[in-house]
C-alpha positions in Angstrom: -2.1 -19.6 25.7 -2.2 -16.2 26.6 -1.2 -13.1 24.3 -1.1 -15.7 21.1 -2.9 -13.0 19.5 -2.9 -10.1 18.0 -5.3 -7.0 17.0 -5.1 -5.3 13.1 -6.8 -2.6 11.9 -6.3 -0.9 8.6 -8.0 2.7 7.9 -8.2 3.7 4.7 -10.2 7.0 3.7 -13.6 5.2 2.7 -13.2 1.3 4.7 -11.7 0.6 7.8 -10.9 -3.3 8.0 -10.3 -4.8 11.6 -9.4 -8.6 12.9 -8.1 -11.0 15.1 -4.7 -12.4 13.8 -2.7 -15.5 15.4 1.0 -15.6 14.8 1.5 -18.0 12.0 -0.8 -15.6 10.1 -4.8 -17.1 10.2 -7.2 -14.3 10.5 -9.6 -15.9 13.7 -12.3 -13.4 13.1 -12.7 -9.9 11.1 -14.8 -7.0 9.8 -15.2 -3.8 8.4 -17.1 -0.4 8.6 -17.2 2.8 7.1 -14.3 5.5 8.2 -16.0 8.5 6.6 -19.2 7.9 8.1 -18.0 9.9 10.9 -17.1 13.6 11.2 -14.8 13.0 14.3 -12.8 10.6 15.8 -14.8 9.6 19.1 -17.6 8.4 17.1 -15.1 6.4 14.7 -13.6 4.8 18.3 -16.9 3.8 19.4 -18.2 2.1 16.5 -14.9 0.4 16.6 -15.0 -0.5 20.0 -18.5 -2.3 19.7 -17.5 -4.2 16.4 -14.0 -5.1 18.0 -15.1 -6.2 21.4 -17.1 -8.4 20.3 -14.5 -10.7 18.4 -11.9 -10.5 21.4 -14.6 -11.9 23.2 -15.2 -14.5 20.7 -11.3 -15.6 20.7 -11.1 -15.5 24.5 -10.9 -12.3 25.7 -8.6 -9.1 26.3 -5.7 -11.2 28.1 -5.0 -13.2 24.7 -4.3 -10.1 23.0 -0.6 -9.5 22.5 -1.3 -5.9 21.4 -2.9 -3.3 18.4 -1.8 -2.5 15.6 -2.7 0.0 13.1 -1.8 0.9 9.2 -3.3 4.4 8.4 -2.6 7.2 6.5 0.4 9.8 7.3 0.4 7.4 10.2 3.2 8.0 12.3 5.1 5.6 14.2 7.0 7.7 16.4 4.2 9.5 17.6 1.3 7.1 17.2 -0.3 10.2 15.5 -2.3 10.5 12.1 -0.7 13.4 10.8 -2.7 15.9 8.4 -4.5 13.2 6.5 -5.4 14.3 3.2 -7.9 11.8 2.8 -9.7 11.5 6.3 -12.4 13.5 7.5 -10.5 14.1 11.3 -8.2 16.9 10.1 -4.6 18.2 12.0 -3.4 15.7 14.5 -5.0 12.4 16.0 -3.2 11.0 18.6 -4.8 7.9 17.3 -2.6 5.1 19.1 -3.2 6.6 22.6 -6.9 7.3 22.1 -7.1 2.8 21.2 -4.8 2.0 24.4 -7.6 4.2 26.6 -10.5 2.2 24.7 -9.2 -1.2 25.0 -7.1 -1.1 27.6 -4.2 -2.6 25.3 -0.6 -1.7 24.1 -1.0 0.3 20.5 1.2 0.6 17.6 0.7 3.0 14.5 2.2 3.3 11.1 1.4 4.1 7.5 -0.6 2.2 5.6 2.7 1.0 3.3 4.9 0.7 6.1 2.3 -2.1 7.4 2.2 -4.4 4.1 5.8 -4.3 4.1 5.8 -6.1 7.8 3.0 -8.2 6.6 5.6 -9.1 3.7 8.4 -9.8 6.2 6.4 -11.8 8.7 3.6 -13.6 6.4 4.4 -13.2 2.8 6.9 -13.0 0.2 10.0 -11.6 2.1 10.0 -14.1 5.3 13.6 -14.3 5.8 15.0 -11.6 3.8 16.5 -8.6 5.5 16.6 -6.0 2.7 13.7 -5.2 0.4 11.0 -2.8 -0.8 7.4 -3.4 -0.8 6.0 -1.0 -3.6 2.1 -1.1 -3.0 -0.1 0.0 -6.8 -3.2 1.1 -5.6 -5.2 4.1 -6.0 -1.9 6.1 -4.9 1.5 4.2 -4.8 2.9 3.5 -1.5 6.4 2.0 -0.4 7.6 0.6 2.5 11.5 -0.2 2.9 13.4 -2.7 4.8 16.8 -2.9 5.1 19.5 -4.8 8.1 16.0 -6.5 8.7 14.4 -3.0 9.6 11.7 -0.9 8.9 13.3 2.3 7.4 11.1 5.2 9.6 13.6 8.4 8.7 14.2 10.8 12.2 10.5 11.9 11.7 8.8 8.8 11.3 8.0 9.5 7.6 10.5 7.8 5.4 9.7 5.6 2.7 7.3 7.8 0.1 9.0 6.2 -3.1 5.4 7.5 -4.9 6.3 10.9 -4.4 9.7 10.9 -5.9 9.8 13.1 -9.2 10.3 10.3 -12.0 9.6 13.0 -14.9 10.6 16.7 -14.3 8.1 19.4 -15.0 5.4 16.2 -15.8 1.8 15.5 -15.1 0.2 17.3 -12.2 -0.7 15.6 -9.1 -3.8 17.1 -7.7 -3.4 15.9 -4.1 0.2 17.3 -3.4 0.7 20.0 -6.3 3.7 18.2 -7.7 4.5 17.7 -11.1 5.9 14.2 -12.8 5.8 12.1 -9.3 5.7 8.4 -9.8 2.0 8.4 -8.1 0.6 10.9 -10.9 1.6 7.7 -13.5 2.0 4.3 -11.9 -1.3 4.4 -10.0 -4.2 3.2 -11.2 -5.1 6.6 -11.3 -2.5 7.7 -13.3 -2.6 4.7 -15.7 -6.5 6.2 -16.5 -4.7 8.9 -17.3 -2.4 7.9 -19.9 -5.0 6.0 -21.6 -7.5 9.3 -21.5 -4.1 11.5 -22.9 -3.3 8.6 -25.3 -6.9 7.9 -26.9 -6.6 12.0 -27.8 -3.1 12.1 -28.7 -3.1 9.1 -31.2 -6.4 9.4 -33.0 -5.1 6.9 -35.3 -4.2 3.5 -32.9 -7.3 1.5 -33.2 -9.5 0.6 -29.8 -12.2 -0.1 -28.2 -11.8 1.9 -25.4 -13.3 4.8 -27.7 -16.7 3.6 -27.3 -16.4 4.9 -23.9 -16.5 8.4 -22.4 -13.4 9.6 -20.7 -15.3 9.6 -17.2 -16.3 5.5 -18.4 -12.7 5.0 -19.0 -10.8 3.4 -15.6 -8.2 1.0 -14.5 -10.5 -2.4 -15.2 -12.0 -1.1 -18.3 -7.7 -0.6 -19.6 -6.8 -3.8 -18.1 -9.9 -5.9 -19.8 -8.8 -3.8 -22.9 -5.3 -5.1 -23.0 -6.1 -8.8 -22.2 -8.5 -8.9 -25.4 -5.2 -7.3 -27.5 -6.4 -4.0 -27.6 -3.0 -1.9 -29.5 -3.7 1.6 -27.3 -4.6 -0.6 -23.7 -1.3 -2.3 -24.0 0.9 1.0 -25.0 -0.7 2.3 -21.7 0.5 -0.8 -19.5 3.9 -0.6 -22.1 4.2 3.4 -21.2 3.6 2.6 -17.2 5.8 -0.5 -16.7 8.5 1.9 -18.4 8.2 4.9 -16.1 7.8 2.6 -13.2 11.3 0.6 -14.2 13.5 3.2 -14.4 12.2 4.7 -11.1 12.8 0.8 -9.7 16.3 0.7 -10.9 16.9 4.1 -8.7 15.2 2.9 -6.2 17.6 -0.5 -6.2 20.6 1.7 -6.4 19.6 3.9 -3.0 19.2 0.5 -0.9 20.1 -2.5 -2.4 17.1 -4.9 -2.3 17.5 -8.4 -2.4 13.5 -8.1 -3.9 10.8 -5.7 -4.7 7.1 -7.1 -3.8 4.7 -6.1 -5.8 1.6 -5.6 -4.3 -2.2 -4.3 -5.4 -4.8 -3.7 -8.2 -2.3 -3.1 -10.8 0.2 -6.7 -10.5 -3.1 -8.0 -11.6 -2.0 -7.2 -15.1 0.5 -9.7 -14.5 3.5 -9.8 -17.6 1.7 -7.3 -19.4 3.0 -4.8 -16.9 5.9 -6.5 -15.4 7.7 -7.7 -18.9 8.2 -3.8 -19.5 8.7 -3.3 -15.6 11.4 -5.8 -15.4 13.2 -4.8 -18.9 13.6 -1.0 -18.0 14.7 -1.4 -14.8 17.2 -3.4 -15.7 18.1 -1.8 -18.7 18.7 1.6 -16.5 20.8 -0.6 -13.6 24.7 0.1 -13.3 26.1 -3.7 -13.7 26.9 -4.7 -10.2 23.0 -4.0 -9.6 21.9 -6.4 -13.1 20.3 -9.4 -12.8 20.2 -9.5 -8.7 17.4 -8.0 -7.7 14.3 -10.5 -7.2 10.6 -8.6 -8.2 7.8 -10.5 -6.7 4.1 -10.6 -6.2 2.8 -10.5 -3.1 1.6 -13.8 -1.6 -1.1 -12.1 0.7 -4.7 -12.3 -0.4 -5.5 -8.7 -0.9 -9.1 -8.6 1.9 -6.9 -10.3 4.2 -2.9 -8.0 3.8 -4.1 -4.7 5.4 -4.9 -7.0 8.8 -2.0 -9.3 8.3 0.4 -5.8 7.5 -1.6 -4.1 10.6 -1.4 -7.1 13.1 2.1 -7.5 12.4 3.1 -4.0 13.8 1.7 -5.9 17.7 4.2 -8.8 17.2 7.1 -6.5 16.8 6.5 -5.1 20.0 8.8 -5.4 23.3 7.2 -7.7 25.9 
């Protein structure tokens, strides 16, 4: 029975998520704990540590652990580093995979956060058994991860994949975090998509809604999408607007690797058709012919709590005995 399973943890910049994953994909125990409570990374490890340890024991102890792995941001794989962070309070370079093999005594593996919910996707979800395919994650920011020959794309540096920073309108809207103008990110996050309906409501004074009862710091992603599900004209332009911009970066992105399917993944797909009828019609729409009508776009089949662990604990299964 030994090493049937396997260790995932998922940082983000406010949660870290942690569990205890077997290999058809049932989480056997899990938690979570604040990342920014602490200002540097030893305290983070020890609070780990002491939630952690006590769920290995639970599931039988250190020698039924295949290995760690970890989905973080500017995670890098190569190195097992967390690279300049923009949104953690441990700043420069964390060797963060060697720091977990000296804690728990057990093999480590690191990537980005996107790079993990695309293995989650190959090995639990919606892509099991395809070998070429993009997992587009529509959170706060938008993340990517890319498979192709049945492969995690990593680039020479570790750092390939980041489809949400691609400029998808030249000279656009300003994205605070990196300084670039017109990315995909600054419009097809939920972020962005608060945006457009805050530019929107002051652009067209005259499209009714009832999103101008609110103040613009009221106005945010659930307030647009409950909005547009009760018919609201300006809510659905915004989701219209969005699933535009974010086909027509899509059918590029189809034309650079081929997919066989692009998973959908996070707060956004919960709009369902009103976001992926436009999604689906502009990608095509912008696709040369040999790329029309081939390309599958999916939602993810993971539960949201549980992908970050599944996507994490999926990075230990890859490893080499």
């Amino acid at each position: 029975m030994s090493q049937q399973l396997a260790v995932g943890i998922d940082i983000g910049g406010t949660n870290t998520k942690f569990g205890i994953v077997d290999r058809r994909g049932n989480i056997i125990g899990d938690g979570r704990m604040l990342t920014n409570q602490h200002e540097n990374v030893d305290g983070f490890l020890d609070e780990l540590h002491g939630h952690l340890s006590i769920l290995i024991n639970e599931a039988g102890g250190i020698e039924n652990m295949k290995g760690i792995g970890v989905g973080a941001p500017n995670g890098n794989y190569y190195t097992g580093n967390i690279e300049y962070a923009p949104n953690l309070r441990w700043k420069g370079v964390v060797p963060l995979a060697s720091l977990l093999e000296q804690k728990f005594g057990l093999p480590t593996v690191l990537t980005n956060d996107a790079n993990a919910a695309a293995l989650g996707e190959l090995i639990y979800g919606a892509a099991r058994g395809m070998k070429d395919f993009i997992v587009i994650t529509l959170g706060t920011g938008v993340g990517s991860g890319i498979v192709a020959n049945g492969q995690l794309i990593y680039g020479h540096d570790g750092f390939a994949g980041e489809l949400g920073h691609c400029i998808v309108i030249p000279g656009g809207r300003l994205h605070a975090g990196t300084g670039a103008h017109g990315s995909l990110e600054a419009y097809a996050s939920a972020t962005g998509v608060t945006n457009t309906a805050i530019e929107f409501l002051a652009n067209r004074p005259d499209t009714p809604s009832m999103m101008r009862e609110h103040t613009n710091e009221e106005i945010n992603s659930k307030l647009i999408y409950e909005a547009a599900m009760k018919g609201d004209p300006l809510a659905m332009e915004v989701y219209e607007f969005t699933g535009k911009i974010l086909g027509e970066a899509l059918a590029n992105f189809v034309m650079f690797s081929s997919p066989e399917a692009i998973v959908l993944f996070g707060g956004l797909t919960k709009a369902g058709d009103l976001i992926m009828k436009p999604v689906r019609e502009h990608m095509e729409k912008n696709l040369l012919p040999i790329f029309q009508n081939k390309v599958k776009l999916l939602f993810s089949e993971l539960k949201e709590s549980d992908a970050a662990i599944l996507g994490a604990s999926a990075l230990a299964w890859e490893m080499k005995d």
